[in-house]
N, C-alpha and C positions, 0 to 999 in steps of 0.2 A: 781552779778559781777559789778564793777565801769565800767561805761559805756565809762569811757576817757580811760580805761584799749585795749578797745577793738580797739581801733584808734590807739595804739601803733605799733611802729615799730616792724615788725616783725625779725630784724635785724638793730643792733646799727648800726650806722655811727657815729660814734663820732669825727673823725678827717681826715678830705682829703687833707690835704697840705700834701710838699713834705715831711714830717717826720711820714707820715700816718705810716709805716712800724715799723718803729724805737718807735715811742711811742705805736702802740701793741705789741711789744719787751718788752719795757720796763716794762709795764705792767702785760704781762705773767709772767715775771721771778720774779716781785716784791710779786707776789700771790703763789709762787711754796712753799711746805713747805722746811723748815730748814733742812731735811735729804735729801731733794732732791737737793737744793739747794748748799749742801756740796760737792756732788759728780758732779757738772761740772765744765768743763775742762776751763777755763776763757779766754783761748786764741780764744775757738770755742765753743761758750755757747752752741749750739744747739748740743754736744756731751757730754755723758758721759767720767771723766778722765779712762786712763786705767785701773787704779789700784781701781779703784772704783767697778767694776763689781765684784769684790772679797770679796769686803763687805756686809752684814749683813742685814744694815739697811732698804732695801727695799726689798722686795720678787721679783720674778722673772716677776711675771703677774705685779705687781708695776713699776719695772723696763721697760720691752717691752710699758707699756703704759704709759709712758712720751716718752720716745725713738719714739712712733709714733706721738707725739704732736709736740714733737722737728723736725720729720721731717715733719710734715706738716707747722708750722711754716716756717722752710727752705724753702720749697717750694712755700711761700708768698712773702719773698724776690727774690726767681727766678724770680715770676709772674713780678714785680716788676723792675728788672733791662732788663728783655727782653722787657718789653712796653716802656721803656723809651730807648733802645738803637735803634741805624738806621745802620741796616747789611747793607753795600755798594754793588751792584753792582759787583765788582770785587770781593770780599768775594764770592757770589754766584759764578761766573762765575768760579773760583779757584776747589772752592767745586763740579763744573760739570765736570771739566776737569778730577778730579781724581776718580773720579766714570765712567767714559768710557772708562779712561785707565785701571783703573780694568778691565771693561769688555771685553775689548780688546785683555789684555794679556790672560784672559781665554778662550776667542773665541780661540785663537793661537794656546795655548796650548793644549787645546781640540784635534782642529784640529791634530798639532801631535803627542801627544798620540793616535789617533783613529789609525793612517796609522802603528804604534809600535806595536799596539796591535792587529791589523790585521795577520799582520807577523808573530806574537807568534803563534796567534791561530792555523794558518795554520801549522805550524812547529812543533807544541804540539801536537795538538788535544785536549786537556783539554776539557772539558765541563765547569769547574769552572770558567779557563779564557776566554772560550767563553765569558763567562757570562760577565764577567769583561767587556769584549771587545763589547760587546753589550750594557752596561752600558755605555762606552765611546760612541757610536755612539748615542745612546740618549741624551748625552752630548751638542755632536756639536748639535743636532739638537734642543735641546731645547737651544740650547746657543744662535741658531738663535731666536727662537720664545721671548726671553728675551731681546735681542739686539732689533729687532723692535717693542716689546713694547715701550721699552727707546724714539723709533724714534716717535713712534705715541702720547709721552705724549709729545714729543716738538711740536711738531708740529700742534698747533689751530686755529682752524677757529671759532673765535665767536660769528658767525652765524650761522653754524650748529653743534658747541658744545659749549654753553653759560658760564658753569661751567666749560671746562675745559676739558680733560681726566686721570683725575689723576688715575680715575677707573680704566685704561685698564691697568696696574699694576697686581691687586690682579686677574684679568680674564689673564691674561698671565702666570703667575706664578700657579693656577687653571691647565689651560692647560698643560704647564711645569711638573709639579706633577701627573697629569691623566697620561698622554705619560710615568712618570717614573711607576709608579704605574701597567701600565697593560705591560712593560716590565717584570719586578717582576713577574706577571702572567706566562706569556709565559714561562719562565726560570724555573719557579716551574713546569710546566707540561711536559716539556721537560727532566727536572733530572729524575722527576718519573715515567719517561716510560722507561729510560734508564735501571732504579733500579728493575722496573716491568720485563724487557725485559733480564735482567741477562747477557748484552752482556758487558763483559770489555773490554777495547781500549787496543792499543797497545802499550806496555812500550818507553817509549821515550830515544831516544839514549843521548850521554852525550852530543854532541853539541847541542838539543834541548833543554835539561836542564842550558846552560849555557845561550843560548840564553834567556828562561824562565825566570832566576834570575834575569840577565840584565836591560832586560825592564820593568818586573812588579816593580825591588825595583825602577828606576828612572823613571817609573811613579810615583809611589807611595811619592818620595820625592817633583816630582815636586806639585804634588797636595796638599803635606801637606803646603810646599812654598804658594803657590795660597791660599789658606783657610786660612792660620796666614796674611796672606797680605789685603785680604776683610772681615774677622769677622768682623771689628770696623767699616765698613763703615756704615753712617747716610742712604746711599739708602737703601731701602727694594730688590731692584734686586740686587744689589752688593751681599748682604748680603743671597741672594738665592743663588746665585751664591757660596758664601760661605758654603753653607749648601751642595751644591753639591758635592764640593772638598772635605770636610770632609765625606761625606759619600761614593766617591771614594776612600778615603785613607784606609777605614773600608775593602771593597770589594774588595781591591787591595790585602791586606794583607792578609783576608782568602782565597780565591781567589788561592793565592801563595803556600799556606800549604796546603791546598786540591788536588792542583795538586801535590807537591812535595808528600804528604804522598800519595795519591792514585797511582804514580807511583812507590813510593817504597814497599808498603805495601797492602795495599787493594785497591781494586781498585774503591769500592763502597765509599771511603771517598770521591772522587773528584763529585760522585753524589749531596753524602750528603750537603756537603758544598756550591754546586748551590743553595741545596733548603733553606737553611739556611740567604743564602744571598736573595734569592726571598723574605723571608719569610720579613725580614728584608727593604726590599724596598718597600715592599705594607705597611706594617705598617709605616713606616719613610714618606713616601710621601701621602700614605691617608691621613697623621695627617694634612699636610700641606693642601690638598685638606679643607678640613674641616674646619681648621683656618682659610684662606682666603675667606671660602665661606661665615663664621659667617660675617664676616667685611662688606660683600655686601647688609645683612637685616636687617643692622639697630638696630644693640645690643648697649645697654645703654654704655655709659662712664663709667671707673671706679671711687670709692667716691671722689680720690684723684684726679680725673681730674673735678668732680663738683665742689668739693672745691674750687681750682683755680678760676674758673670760676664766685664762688660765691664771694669769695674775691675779686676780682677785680672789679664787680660790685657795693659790698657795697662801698668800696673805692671808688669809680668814681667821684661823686658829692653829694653835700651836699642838694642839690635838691631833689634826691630821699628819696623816703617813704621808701615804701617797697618795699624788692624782693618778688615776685610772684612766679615765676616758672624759674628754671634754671634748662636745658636741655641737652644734647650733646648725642648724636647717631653717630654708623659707615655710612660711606658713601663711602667704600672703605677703602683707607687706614687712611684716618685722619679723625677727626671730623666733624658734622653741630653741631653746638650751637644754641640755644634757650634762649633768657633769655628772661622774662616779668617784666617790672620793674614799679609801680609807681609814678606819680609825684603829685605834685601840680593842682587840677582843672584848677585854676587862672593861670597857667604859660603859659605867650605867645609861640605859636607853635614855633617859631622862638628859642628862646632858647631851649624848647622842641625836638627841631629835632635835636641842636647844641650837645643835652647831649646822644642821641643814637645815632646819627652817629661817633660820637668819640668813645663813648662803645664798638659800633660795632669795629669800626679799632681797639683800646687794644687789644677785644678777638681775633680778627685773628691777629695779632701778634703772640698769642702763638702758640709754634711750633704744638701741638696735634691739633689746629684746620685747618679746611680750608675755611671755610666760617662760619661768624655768622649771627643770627638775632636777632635782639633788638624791643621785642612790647613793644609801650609806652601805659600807662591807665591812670584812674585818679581814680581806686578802686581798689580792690583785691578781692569781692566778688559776680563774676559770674563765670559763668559755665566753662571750658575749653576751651578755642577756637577754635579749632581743636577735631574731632571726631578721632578716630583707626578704618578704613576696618577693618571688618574679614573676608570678601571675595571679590574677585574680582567682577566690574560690568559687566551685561550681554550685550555683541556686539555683539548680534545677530539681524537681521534687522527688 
């Protein structure tokens, strides 16, 4: 092997001025063949025209793999216009207010759907709407345990939280989901004693029944309200908070036909459908347990969030050699980054520091991270720098 072969870049940097993006544009598309080349759309190179998916000329696995070039591409221009823009201040401060008044109006709302659905219960006897109505009081109460998360991530002391609390987020939401989770429990063992015990309730008269319609459909509307109002929130609590709603809206509704059919017809439906909704809350809120728990040990980034990552590196300066090692793990909800990048022996630390600590600020710009780190070397061929625990050390004295 040519031994200047092996001194080579392991990653071109060919161009870092402000047209770094636009001349690998240019580029890509000037290398694309001629039948690929026909079928984009010129208004928005990075898509296929519509009428092109109807064509011929490319097979389907051809097609999906430029369509994912095209969108990592895209996603280089993203990288690109978020390091160079500066969110104000007031932008944030906009985006907090309407994330608490989300949580605000569902705190409310909670609140009076629980005092609605107390009433019913009492008035029905339902088991199904118990359930329901036990579902709302875990509502309010996890609605609380979500609201003082919110308060405990404003609120830092950078002296005995250095990094921040952004964690106590996925551990509040954790808890949130355990509390729905062993609700679920309770209500599945409660139906099936009922169904065990052969005792059916007593048919409800018609002013119970109108009462019953009343309040479950305008619960059920107001929650659907609430959940088309926070799905799009950027918070991760808003957006639990969303997940709530919609899955009161689910339990609202069977819930409703469990009773109405168990009081018209059998009376073993209004069991049934407890268990079906328990069934249904341990699996929907374990999944959640589970998701938030991966996020707290450290699971890899996806390709397309190293990509980024990588890109923006190579880009950075024309100083670097090579990239080394680029990194990004959970640490709750967003990122740490790692990158290791080489320089020049010869280059004074002074500039040397000037090109990773800007690095460092690009990558926490983007929104998936929260903190990066930038090692600088002057080789790329030693051992890892950092070892992996496979087990904890022993603190025994």
């Amino acid at each position: 092997m040519d031994e200047n072969n092996s001194s080579r870049p392991l990653l071109g940097n060919q161009n870092h001025g402000g047209n770094s993006f636009n001349s690998l544009r240019t580029t890509f598309l000037s290398k694309l063949p001629d039948k690929v080349r026909c079928g984009l759309d010129f208004e928005s190179p990075f898509e296929f025209d519509h009428n092109f998916s109807n064509t011929t000329q490319l097979t389907q696995g051809e097609k999906e793999y430029y369509e994912r070039q095209f969108a990592t591409l895209k996603s280089f221009e993203e990288v690109d216009s978020i390091v160079t823009l500066d969110c104000t201040d007031a932008e944030d401060i906009e985006k907090q207010a309407q994330h608490e008044r989300a949580m605000k109006i569902s705190n409310y709302a909670n609140a009076a759907l629980l005092a609605l659905k107390i009433y019913v219960t009492i008035r029905s006897g339902s088991i199904a709407v118990a359930a329901s109505t036990l579902d709302s009081l875990l509502d309010f109460m996890a609605g609380g345990i979500l609201w003082f998360t919110h308060l405990a991530m404003k609120d830092i002391n950078m002296y005995k939280y250095p990094i921040g609390k952004l964690r106590v987020q996925p551990v509040g939401i954790i808890i949130f989901a355990a509390v729905m989770a062993t609700l679920g429990f309770q209500v599945l063992i409660t139906s099936t004693q009922q169904l065990i015990e052969n005792s059916p309730p007593e048919k409800m008269s018609y002013d119970k029944l109108v009462w019953l319609y009343l309040v479950m459909i305008f619960a059920t509307l107001v929650k659907l309200a609430l959940w088309l109002y926070c799905r799009s929130s950027g918070s991760k609590i808003v957006r639990a908070y969303a997940d709530d709603h919609h899955f009161d809206v689910v339990t609202n509704v069977i819930g409703l036909v469990a009773a109405v059919l168990g009081d018209k017809f059998y009376w073993w439906i209004d069991p049934v459908g407890a268990i079906l909704l328990s069934i249904y809350t341990i699996t929907n809120w374990s999944g959640t347990v589970i998701e938030n728990a991966v996020s707290l040990v450290g699971q890899s980034a996806s390709p397309e969030v190293l990509q980024k990552l990588t890109y923006l590196a190579v880009m950075h300066s024309h100083q670097i050699k090579r990239i080394d090692t680029v990194r990004a793990y959970t640490f709750g909800v967003l990122y740490f980054a790692e990158v290791d990048i080489e320089l020049p022996e010869d280059l004074p630390l002074k500039e040397a520091h000037a090109i990773g600590e800007s690095l460092q600020i690009k990558l926490e710009k983007l929104p998936e991270v929260e903190r990066a780190f930038v090692h600088l070397d002057f080789e790329c061929d030693h051992k890892p720098e950092h070892s992996v625990l496979s087990k904890l050390p022993d603190t025994r004295p």
